[in-house]
C-alpha positions, 0 to 999 in steps of 0.5 A: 730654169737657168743652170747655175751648178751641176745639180742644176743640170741634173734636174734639167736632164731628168725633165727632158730625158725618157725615165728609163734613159735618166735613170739608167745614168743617175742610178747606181746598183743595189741599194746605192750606198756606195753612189751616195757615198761618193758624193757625201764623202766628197762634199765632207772633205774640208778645204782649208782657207788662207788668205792674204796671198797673192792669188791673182794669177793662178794656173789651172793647166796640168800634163797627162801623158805628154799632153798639155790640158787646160784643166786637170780634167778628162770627159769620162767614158760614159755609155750610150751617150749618143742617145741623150742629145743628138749625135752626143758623144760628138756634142760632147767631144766637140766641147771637151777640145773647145775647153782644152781638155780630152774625151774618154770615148767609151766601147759602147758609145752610140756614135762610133770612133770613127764618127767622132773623129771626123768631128774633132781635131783633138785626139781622143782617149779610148776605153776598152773592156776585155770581152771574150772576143779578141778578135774584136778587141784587135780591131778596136786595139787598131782603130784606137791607135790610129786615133787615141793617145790613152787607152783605159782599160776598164776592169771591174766589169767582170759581171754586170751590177744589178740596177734596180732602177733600171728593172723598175723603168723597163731598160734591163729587159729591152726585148719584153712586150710590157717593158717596151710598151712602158719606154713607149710611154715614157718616150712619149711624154718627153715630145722635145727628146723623142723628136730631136734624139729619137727621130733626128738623131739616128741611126741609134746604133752601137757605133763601135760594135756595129761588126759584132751585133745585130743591129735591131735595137740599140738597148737589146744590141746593148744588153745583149752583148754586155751579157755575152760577151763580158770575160769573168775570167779576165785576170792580170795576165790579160793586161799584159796582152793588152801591153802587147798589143797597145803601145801608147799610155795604158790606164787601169780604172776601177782601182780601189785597194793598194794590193791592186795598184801594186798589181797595176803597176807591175803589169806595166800599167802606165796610170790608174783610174781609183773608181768604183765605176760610179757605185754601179757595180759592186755596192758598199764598196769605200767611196773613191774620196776614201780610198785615194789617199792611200793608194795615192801615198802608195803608188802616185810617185810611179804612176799617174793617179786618176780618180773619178765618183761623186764629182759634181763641182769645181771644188770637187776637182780640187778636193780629188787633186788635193787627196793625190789625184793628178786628174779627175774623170767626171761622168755624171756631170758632163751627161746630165749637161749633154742631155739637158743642152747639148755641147753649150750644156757640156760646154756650160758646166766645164765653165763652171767647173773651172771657175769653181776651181778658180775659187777654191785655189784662190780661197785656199793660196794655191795658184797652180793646179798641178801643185795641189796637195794635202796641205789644201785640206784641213787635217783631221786631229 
């Protein structure tokens, strides 16, 4: 099958990717009403046609934090990326500075920051969660400063969702006997993965918690220190540690309620990320689609408004832009395109993305990303 769209990619990474690495990326938590909504209330926003403009030239580029993106788009971090093609957060970074756009590595990525780095010329973004151990936190403070422009700080994972696909397809409980005869199965019915990942691809490591873990298996390594190590008891005076500590842009992700982007910005935050950590943690929460605008009307004049969940298309970038977003965080999209080609998959779907947006500007009588807004949507009556 050729790729035409996003969704493409998915049922692509669904043929090649063991079931418990799919669906520990396509799931969300509970029953999955907030993931749905993400998309469904996303795709329902209406764009607004207007013709006869001159839209022959149009600017697709913005500025984050001092840095000149091609697209007002971010790779969003995604965890045990490494672990869809070979060395993935590496394939993946490599597309995202080919495209002119930056990488938002996660804590638990497979490949480390350092490993990345070493790979690509353009600097990262890092996202960090606060755990109990500081002093790990430290270290990765430091390293992240040495090669990372944005730090996102991710804050609603105070406790892990419960995925109940991810008991279902035996990856929630990696050190028992019969969950790992049934990922041994699932491994061996995807021959083309378990050779070009699973053999050629290690070390299957933690990269960024190599320090702090054992290093027996990636999947009981990762389980194990999410478990321990994630602080229900992190509040807003935490982040003004993480203030302290971290000079550069600080960026706040999981926001869904005004009262917290008020909290963000008197914390010092420099921008916040409106999320719902993809409809993986807390279900029947609003879809972020729903709960930007606001947040955005409230905040977006002093602080630079991210948003991500449920992007799966260029006209979807230009739907999160024209609800107040400044950026779009896409997680889903980009690890589907990884696990399917590899960076030309990653590379692909950027491709898409854009020319998709291309479409929407022009059909709408836009020609610059950055000024994107509300009158590019129908107005409900």
């Amino acid at each position: 099958m050729r790729a035409a769209a996003v969704n493409d990619y998915r049922a692509l990474a669904q043929r090649r990717l063991p079931r418990f690495l799919f669906e520990y990326i396509d799931g969300g938590s509970y029953a999955e009403v907030t993931l749905r909504r993400n998309v469904s209330d996303l795709e329902a926003v209406a764009l607004r046609q207007r013709v006869l403009r001159d839209v022959s030239v149009l600017d697709l580029s913005t500025e984050l934090f001092g840095d000149r993106l091609a697209l007002p788009l971010v790779l969003g971090p995604v965890g045990l990326a490494g672990l869809y093609a070979r060395r993935g957060e590496v394939q993946a970074a490599r597309a995202a500075e080919a495209a002119g756009i930056p990488m938002c590595l996660s804590t638990v990525s497979a490949c480390s920051l350092s490993e990345i780095v070493r790979q690509v010329k353009r600097p990262l973004w890092f996202q960090l969660y606060m755990v109990r151990d500081r002093g790990f936190m430290r270290e990765m403070l430091a390293q992240a400063a040495s090669h990372c422009t944005v730090l996102v700080f991710t804050v609603d994972l105070p406790v892990p969702g419960s995925r109940y696909r991810d008991v279902r397809s035996g990856l929630s409980d990696p050190d028992a006997r019969l969950p790992r005869l049934r990922r041994l199965f699932q491994v061996m019915r995807r021959p083309r993965w378990a050779w070009e990942v699973g053999v050629r691809g290690r070390p299957h490591t933690l990269g960024n918690l190599e320090s702090v873990v054992d290093g027996n298996s990636v999947l009981a390594d990762f389980f194990a220190w999410t478990r321990e190590n994630f602080d229900a008891t992190v509040s807003w005076k935490d982040i003004e540690w993480i203030r302290q500590c971290w000079r550069g842009p600080l960026v706040i992700k999981g926001i869904l309620d005004v009262s917290d982007a008020h909290s963000a910005l008197q914390s010092g935050a420099d921008g916040i990320v409106v999320s719902n950590h993809g409809g993986r943690q807390l279900d029947g929460t609003p879809s972020t689609a729903a709960a930007l605008p606001a947040i955005a009307d409230a905040v977006g004049e002093r602080l630079t408004v991210l948003a991500d969940g449920g992007v799966r298309s260029g006209l979807d970038v230009a739907r999160m832009l024209a609800l107040g977003a400044k950026g779009v965080l896409i997680g889903r999209a980009w690890a589907y395109a990884l696990a399917a080609g590899g960076q030309a998959g990653v590379a692909h779907v950027l491709r898409l993305i854009e020319e998709e947006m291309r479409v929407a500007m022009a059909l709408t009588g836009c020609i610059r990303a950055r000024e994107i807004s509300r009158e590019m949507l129908v107005r409900s009556a």
